[in-house]
PAMARTI-963708 format. One line per field, with one value per residue (C-alpha): residue number from 1; residue in one letter; z, y, x. Coordinates in steps of 0.5 Angstrom, whole numbers. Each point is the difference from the previous one (the first is absolute). Example, Ala and Ser with C-alpha at 12.3 -4.5 7.8 and 13.67 -1.06 7.14 Angstrom:
num <- c(1,2)
residu <- c(A,S)
up <- c(16,-2)
north <- c(-9,7)
east <- c(25,2)
END
This chain:
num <- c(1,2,3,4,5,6,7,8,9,10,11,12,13,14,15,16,17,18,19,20,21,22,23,24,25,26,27,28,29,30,31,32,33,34,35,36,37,38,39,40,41,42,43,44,45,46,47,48,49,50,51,52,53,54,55,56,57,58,59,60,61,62,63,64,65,66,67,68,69,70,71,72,73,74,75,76,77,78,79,80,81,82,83,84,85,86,87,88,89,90,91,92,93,94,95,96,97,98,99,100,101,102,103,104,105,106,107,108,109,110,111,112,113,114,115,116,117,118,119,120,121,122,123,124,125,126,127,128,129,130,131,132,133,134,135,136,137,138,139,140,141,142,143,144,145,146,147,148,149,150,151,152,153,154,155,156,157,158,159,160,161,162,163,164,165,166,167,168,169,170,171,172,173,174,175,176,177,178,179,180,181,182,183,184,185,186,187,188,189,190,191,192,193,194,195,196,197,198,199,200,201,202,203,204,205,206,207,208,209,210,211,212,213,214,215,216,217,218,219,220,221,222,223,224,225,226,227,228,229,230,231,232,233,234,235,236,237,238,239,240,241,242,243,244,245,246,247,248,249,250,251,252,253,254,255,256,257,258,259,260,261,262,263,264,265,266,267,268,269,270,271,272,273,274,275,276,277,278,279,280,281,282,283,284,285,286,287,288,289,290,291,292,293,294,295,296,297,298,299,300,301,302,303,304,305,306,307,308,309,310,311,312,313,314,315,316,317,318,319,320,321,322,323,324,325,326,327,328,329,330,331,332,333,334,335,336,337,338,339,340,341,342,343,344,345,346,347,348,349,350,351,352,353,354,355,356,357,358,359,360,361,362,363,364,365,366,367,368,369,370,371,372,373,374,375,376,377,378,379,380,381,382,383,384,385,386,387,388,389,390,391,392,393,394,395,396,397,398,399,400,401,402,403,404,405,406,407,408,409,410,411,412,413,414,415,416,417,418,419,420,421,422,423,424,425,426,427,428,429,430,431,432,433,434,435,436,437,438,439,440,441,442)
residu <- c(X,X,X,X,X,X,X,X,X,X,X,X,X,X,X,X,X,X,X,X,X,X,X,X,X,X,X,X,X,X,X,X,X,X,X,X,X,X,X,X,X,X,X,X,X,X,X,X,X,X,X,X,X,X,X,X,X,X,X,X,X,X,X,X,X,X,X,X,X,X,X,X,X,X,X,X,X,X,X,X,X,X,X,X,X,X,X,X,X,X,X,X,X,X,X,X,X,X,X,X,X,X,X,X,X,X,X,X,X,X,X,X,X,X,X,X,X,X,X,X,X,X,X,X,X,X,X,X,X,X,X,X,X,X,X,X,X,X,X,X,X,X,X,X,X,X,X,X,X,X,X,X,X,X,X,X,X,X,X,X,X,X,X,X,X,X,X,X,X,X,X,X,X,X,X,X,X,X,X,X,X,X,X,X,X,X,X,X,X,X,X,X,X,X,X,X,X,X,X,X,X,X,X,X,X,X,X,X,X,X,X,X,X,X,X,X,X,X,X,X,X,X,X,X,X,X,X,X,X,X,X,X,X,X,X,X,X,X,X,X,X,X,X,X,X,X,X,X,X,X,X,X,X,X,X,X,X,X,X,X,X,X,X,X,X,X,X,X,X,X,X,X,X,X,X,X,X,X,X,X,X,X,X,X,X,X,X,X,X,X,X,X,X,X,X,X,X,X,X,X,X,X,X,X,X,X,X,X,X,X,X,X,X,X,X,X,X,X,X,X,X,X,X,X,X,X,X,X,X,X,X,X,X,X,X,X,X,X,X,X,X,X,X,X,X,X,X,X,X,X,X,X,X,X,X,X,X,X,X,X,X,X,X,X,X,X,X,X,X,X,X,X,X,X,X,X,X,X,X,X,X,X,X,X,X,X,X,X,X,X,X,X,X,X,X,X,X,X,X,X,X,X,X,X,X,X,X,X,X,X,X,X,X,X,X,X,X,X,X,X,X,X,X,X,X,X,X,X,X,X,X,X,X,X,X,X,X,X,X,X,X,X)
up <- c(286,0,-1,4,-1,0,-6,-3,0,-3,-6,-2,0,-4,-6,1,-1,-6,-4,-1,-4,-6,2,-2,-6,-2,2,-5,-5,1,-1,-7,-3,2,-4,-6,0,1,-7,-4,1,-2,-5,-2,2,-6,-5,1,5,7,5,-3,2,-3,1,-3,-5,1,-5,-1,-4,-2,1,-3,6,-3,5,-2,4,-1,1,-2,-5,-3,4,-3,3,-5,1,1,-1,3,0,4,-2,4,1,4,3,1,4,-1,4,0,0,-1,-2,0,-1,-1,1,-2,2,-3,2,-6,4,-2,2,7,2,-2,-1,2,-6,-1,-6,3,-5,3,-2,2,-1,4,-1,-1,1,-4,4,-6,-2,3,7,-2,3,-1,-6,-5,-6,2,-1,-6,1,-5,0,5,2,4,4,3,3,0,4,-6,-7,-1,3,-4,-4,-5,-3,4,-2,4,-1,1,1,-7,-3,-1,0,1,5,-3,3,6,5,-2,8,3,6,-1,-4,-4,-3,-6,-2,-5,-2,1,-5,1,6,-2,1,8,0,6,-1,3,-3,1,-1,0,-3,1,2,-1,4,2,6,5,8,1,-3,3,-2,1,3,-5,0,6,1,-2,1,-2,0,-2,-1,0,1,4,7,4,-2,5,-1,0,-1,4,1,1,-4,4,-2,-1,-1,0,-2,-4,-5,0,1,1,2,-1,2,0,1,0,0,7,1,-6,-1,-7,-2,5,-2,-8,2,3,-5,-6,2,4,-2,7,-2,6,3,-6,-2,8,-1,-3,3,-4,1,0,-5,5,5,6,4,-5,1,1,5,4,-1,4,5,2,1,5,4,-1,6,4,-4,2,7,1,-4,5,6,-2,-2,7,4,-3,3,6,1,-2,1,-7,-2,-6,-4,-2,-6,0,1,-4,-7,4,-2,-6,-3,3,-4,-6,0,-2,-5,-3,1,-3,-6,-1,1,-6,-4,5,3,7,3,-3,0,8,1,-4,3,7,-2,-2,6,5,-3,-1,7,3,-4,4,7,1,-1,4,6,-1,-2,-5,4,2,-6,-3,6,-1,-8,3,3,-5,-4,4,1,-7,0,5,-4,-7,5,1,-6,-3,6,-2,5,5,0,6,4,-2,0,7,2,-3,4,7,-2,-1,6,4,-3,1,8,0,-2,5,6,4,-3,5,-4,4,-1,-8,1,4,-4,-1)
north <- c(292,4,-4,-5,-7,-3,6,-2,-8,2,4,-5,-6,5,1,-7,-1,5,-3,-7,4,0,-7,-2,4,-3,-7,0,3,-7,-3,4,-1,-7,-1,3,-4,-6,2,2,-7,-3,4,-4,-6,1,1,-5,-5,-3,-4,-7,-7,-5,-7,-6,-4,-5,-4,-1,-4,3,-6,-1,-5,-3,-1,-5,-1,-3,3,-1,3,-2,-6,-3,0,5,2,6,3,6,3,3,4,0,-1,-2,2,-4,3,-2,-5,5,7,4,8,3,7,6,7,6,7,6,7,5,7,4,7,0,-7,-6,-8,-6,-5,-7,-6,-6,-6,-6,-8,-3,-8,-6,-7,-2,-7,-1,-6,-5,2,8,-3,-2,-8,1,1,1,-1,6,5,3,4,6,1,2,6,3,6,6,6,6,6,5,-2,5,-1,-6,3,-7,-5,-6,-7,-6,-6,-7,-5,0,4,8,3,8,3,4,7,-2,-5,-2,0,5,-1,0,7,2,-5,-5,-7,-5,-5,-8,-5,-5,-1,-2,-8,1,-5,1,4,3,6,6,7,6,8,7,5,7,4,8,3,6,-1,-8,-6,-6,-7,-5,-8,-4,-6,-6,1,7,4,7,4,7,5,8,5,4,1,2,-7,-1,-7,0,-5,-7,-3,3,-2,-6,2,8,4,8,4,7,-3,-3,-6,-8,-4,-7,-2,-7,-3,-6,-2,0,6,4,-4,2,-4,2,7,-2,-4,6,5,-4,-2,5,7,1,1,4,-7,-2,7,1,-8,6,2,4,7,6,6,6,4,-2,6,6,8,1,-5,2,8,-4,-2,5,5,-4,2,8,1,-4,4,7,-2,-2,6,5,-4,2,7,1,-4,6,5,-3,-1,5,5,3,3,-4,3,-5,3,-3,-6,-1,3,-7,-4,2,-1,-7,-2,4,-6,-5,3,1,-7,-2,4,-2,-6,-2,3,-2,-7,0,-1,7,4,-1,2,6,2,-1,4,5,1,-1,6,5,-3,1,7,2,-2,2,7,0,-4,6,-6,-4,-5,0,0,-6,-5,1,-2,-5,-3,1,-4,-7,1,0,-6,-4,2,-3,-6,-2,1,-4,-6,-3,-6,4,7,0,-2,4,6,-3,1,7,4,-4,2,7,0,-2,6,5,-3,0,7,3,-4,6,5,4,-1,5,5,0,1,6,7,2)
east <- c(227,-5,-7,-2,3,-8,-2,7,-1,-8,3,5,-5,-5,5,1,-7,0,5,-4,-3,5,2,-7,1,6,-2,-6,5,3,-5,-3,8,-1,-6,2,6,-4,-5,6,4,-8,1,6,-3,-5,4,5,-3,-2,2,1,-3,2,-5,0,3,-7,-3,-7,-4,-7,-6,-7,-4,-7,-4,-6,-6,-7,-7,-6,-4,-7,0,7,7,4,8,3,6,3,7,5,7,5,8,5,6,6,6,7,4,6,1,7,0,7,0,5,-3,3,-3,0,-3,-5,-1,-6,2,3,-3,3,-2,3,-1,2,2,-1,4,-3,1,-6,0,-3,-3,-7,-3,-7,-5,-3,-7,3,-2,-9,0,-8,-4,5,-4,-4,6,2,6,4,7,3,4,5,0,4,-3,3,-4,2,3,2,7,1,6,2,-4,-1,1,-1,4,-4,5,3,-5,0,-7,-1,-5,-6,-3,-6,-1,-7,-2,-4,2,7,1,5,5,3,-3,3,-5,4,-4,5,-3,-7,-3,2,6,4,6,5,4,5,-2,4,0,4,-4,2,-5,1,-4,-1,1,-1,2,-6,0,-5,4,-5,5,-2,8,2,6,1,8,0,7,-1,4,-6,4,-6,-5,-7,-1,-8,-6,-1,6,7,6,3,8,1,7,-1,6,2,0,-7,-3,-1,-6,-3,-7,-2,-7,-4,-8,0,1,-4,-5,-1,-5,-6,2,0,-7,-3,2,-2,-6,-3,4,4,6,4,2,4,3,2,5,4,7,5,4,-2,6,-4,4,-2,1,1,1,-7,-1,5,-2,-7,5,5,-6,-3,5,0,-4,5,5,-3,0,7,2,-4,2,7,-2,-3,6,4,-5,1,7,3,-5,-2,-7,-2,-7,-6,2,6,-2,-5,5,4,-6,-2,7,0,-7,3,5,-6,-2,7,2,-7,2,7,-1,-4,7,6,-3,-1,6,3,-5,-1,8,-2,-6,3,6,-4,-5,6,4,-6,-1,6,2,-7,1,7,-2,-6,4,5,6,3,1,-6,-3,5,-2,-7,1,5,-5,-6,6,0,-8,-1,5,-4,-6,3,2,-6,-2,4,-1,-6,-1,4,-4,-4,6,5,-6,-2,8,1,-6,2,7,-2,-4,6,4,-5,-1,8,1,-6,1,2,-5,-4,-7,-4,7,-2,-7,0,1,8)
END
C-alpha cells in the first residue's frame, strides 16, 4: 500500500458520505413516482367511485311536537302553541349482511387500481314499540309516514335497481336518505306502518354495490352479523372490531363479524350525530376490509434504500478486506465507480418495478449491478476469480437484503443477525493482521 491506512479509511467514509447524495435523490424520486400514482388512482376513483359504507337499514319516523303553554297577555291568561320537528330512529333488532366480493384491476397508463363489486344480501328483524315508544304525551305527536333508510357513502357504485322485501310486500327504494347527517343513501317510504301499533316485521334487500380501496360497513342491528368472501389474497381488516373468525389463502378470503349493543353502542353515537352534528363517533362503529396492497413496490423501494448506506459499508469493507489481505492497491476512484453502481440499483429497481413488479424487478436489477460489478472488480484485482467471489458475494448480500424485505415482522432481527455475522466474518479473516504493518507505507 502506499497511502496511509488513516488517509485511506478517511477516503472511503468521504465517498460513502458523498453518495448519500444520490440516494437522497433517489428517495425523493420514490416519493414524487408515489405521489403520482396516488393522484392517478384518485382520478380513477372520481370517475368510477370511492371507498364505500354502507350504514344502516334504519327506520325513521318524522314528528311535529305541540307545545302549549299559558302566558299573560293584556291581564288575561292566553294559550300558546309552539311547534317542534323532529324524528325518530329505530334500529333493527337483527342485522345479518352476507357479501361475495370480486375485484378487478382498471390501469391508466402504468398504474393501476384495485376495484371491487360487493353483492350482498342485507336482512334482518325489526320490532316496533306501540305508540313508537312516547308513554307520555301522545295526543301532542303528530307523526308522517315513516321511512327506512340505507347509507351508502358514494351511490354511484350502486350497479342494479334496489328493491325492499317487507314481510310479504315488495317496495323498491328511491334515490336519497333525507337526513343530513347521514349523506348519500337510499329511502323507501313504509305507510303500513302508520298508527303506532306494535309490530314486528322482517326485511331484506340485495345490494350490488362497486367500489375502490375499502369496503365498510356499520353493525346497526342490537345483534349484528356480518360474513364476506373475496378473492383478494392480501385483505387488512380495518375499522373497530375485528373479525372473530377469518381463513386467508391464494385464492381469497373468508370473515365473519359479529356484534352486539354492548359493545357499539350505537344509539349514544346516533343521538350525538343526529342531534348535535357529531358524527366521527358513529362512522368510526365501522369495520370492513381494505382491496389496497399493503405493501406495494413503492413502498418497498422506501424500505430497501434505508438500507443502502449499510449496503455501501459492507461492500467497501469487502473491498478493503482485498487491499489488505492480498496486498492490492485499489484507487478511491474505484471504489467510488463500486458506489455509484451500487446506488444506480435503487433507481433501476424503483423503474422496473412500476412495469415487472417488485419481485422481478429486484432480480434483474441485482443481477445487472452484480455483473457489471464483478466484470469491474475482476480486472481491477488483476483476477477472475477474484472478480467472481466478490460478485458472489454481492449475490448473497442482495439476497439477504430481499430477505428482509420480505420479512416484515422479522426484519430487525434478521438485519441485527446479518451486520453481527458480517462483523464475525470480518474479525475472522483479520485476527491475524498486523494493523500497524498496514498503516506504514509499502
Amino acid at each position: 500500500m502506499t497511502k496511509t491506512l488513516s488517509f485511506k479509511l478517511g477516503m472511503i467514509a468521504l465517498l460513502m458520505l458523498l453518495l448519500l447524495i444520490p440516494l437522497l435523490m433517489i428517495g425523493g424520486l420514490i416519493g414524487e413516482r408515489q405521489a403520482l400514482r396516488d393522484s392517478v388512482l384518485q382520478d380513477i376513483a372520481e370517475s368510477s367511485s370511492f371507498a364505500q359504507q354502507v350504514s344502516g337499514p334504519l327506520l325513521v319516523v318524522p314528528y311535529r311536537k305541540y307545545e302549549r303553554r299559558w302566558i299573560e297577555k293584556n291581564g288575561q291568561s292566553v294559550q300558546e302553541t309552539s311547534t317542534f320537528n323532529g324524528q325518530l330512529y329505530f334500529f333493527p333488532e337483527t342485522f345479518d349482511l352476507d357479501s361475495d366480493i370480486d375485484t378487478e384491476l382498471r390501469a391508466r397508463g402504468i398504474y393501476q387500481a384495485r376495484l371491487f363489486h360487493a353483492k350482498s344480501r342485507i336482512s334482518g328483524r325489526f320490532k316496533i314499540p306501540a305508540r313508537w315508544g312516547i308513554d307520555k304525551e301522545w295526543e301532542d305527536y303528530r307523526f308522517d309516514k315513516p321511512f327506512l333508510v340505507v347509507g351508502i357513502s358514494d351511490i354511484r357504485g350502486i350497479e342494479s335497481a334496489l328493491e325492499l322485501t317487507l314481510d310479504d310486500q315488495r317496495l323498491p327504494f328511491e334515490p336519497g336518505t333525507g337526513l343530513d347527517w347521514l349523506g348519500g343513501g337510499v329511502h323507501v317510504t313504509l305507510p303500513m306502518l302508520e298508527g303506532g301499533q306494535a309490530r314486528e316485521f322482517t326485511y331484506g334487500f340485495d345490494l350490488a354495490l362497486q367500489g375502490t380501496g375499502q369496503l365498510h360497513v356499520v353493525p346497526v342491528g342490537r345483534s349484528s352479523n356480518v360474513d364476506m368472501r373475496a378473492n383478494w389474497p392480501h385483505p387488512s381488516f380495518v375499522g373497530n372490531y375485528l373479525p372473530s373468525r377469518r381463513e386467508v389463502d391464494d385464492q381469497g378470503f373468508t370473515a365473519h363479524w359479529q356484534a352486539s349493543f354492548f359493545a357499539t353502542n350505537l344509539e349514544d353515537a346516533l343521538r350525538q350525530c343526529a342531534g348535535q352534528g357529531q358524527c366521527a363517533g358513529f362512522n368510526e362503529r365501522a369495520f370492513g376490509v381494505s382491496f389496497i396492497d399493503p405493501v406495494d413496490q413503492y413502498l418497498k423501494s422506501e424500505r430497501a434504500i434505508k438500507y443502502a448506506l449499510l449496503f455501501i459499508a459492507l461492500t467497501f469493507a469487502g473491498f478493503f478486506l482485498f487491499e489488505v489481505l492480498k496486498n492490492l492497491s485499489v484507487h478511491p476512484v474505484q471504489y467510488a465507480l463500486v458506489g455509484v453502481a451500487l446506488a444506480f440499483f435503487y433507481l433501476l429497481l424503483l423503474s422496473l418495478s412500476e412495469h415487472l413488479g417488485f419481485g422481478l424487478a429486484y432480480g434483474v436489477s441485482a443481477a445487472a449491478c452484480v455483473l457489471l460489478i464483478g466484470f469491474y472488480l475482476s480486472h481491477v484485482l488483476c483476477s477472475l476469480a477474484r472478480g467472481v467471489g466478490f460478485a458472489a458475494g454481492l449475490a448473497v448480500l442482495y439476497g439477504m437484503l430481499f430477505a428482509l424485505l420480505s420479512a416484515e415482522d422479522y426484519a430487525l432481527l434478521m438485519g441485527s443477525l446479518l451486520c453481527f455475522g458480517l462483523l464475525g466474518v470480518f474479525m475472522v479473516l483479520t485476527r491475524r493482521l498486523d494493523w500497524a504493518q498496514v498503516g506504514r507505507a509499502a
